[in-house]
C-alpha positions in Angstrom: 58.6 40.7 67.5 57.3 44.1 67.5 57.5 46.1 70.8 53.3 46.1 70.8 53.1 43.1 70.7 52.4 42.8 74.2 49.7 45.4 74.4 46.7 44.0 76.5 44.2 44.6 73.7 41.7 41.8 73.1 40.2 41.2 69.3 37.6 43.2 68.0 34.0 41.7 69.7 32.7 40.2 66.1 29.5 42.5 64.3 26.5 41.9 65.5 23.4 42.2 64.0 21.9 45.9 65.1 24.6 46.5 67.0 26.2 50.2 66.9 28.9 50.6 64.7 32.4 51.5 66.4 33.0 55.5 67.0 35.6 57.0 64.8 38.6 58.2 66.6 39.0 61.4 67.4 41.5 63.4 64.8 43.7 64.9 67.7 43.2 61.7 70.9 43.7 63.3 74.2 42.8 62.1 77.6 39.4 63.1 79.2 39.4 65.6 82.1 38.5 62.7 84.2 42.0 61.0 84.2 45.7 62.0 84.8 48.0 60.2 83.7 51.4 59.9 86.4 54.8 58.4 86.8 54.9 56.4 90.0 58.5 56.3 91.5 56.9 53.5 94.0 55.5 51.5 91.0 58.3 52.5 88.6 55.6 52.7 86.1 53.0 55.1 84.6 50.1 54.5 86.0 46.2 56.6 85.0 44.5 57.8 87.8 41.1 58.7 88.5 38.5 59.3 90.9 37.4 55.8 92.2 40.8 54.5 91.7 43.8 54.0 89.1 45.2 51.9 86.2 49.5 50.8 86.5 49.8 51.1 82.4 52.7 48.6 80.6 55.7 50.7 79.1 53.7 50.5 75.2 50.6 51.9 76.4 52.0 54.5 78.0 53.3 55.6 75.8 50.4 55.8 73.8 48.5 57.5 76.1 51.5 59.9 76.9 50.8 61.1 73.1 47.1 61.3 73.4 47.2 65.4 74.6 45.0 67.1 71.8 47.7 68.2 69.7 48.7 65.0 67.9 46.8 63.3 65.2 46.7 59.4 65.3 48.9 58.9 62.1 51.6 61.3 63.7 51.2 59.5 66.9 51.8 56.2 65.0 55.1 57.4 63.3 56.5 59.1 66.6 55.7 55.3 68.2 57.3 53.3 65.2 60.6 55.8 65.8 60.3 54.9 69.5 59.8 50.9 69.3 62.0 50.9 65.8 59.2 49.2 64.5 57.0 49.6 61.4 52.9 48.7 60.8 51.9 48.8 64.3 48.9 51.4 63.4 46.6 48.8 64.0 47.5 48.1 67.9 47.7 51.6 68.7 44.6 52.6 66.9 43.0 49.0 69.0 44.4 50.5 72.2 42.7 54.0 71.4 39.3 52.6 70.7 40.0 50.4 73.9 40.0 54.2 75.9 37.6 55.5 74.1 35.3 52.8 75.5 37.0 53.0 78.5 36.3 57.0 78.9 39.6 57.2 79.0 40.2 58.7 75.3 38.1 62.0 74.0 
């Protein structure tokens, strides 16, 4: 079992009819100005934070999101992850998990 496995990324909504194609991700993810991403010694977890509130994040997303700071593109993101997890073709969850921000606001 891959270490993504466990991501809390639901399937793509099917295509609808006239309904907007998914945005591309960005070449270099990073986090909009809007959120910081933290360790929480009280949590003993990552957690994003925000105005209104904050997200506790699970160790694979994190991560992923620690990785998202401008400077990385998605396919060296994806190689530095597989090293991390020892795991090979997870692209697919991480780039899920990015369009996932990206809807969320979190991802720019």
């Amino acid at each position: 079992m891959n270490a993504l496995a466990s991501l809390p990324i639901s399937s793509p909504a099917p295509a609808v009819a006239g309904a907007a194609a998914p945005r591309a991700l960005p070449a270099f993810p990073k986090l909009s100005r809007l959120y910081r991403l933290q360790y929480e010694q009280v949590q003993s977890a990552w957690v994003l934070l925000y105005p209104e509130g904050m997200v506790k994040l699970n160790d694979s997303t994190s991560e992923i999101l620690r990785r998202c700071n401008g400077e990385r593109s998605v396919d060296a993101m994806v190689a530095d992850l597989e090293t991390l997890f020892n795991a090979k073709g997870i692209a697919p969850q991480v780039e899920d998990l990015l369009h996932e921000g990206m809807r969320r606001g979190w991802i720019v």
